[in-house]
C-alpha positions as CSV (number, residue, x, y, z in Angstrom):
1,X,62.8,118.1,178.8
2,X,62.0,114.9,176.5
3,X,61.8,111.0,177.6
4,X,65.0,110.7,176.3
5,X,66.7,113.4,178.8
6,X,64.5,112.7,181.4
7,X,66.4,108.6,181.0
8,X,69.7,110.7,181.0
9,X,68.9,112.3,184.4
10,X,67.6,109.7,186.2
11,X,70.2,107.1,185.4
12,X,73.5,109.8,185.7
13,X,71.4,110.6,189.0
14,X,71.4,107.0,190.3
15,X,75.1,106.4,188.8
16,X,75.9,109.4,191.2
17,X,74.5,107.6,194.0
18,X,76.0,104.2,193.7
19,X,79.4,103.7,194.0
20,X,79.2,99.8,192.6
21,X,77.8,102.1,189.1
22,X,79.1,104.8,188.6
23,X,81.4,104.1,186.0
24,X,78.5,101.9,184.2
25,X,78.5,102.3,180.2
26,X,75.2,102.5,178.1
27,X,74.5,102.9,174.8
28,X,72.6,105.9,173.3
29,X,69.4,104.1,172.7
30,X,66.6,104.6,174.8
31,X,65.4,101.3,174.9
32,X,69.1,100.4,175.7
33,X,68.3,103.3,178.6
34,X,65.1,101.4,179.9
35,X,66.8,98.3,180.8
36,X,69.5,100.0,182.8
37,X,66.7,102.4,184.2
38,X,64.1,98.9,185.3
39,X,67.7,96.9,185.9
40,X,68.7,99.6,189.0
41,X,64.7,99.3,189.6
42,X,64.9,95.4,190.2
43,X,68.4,95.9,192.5
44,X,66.2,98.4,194.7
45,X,63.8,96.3,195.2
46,X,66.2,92.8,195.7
47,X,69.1,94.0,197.6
């Protein structure tokens, strides 16, 4: 599995888990990926 897969998982695995996100859009760019992957980070952390 490659970074790029492993963003895949983890985000479809959070969307999965969060009813206010699961229908939440991305783009196919990894760094696109990050920000949702460090943005669900930051709402962990704050809510």
């Amino acid at each position: 599995m490659n970074q790029n897969e492993r963003l895949d998982y983890l985000i479809d695995s959070l969307k999965k888990e969060s009813i206010r996100y699961k229908n939440l859009s991305m783009g196919n760019s990894t760094e696109e990926k990050r920000k949702v992957l460090r943005y669900f980070d930051e709402c962990t952390h704050a809510c």
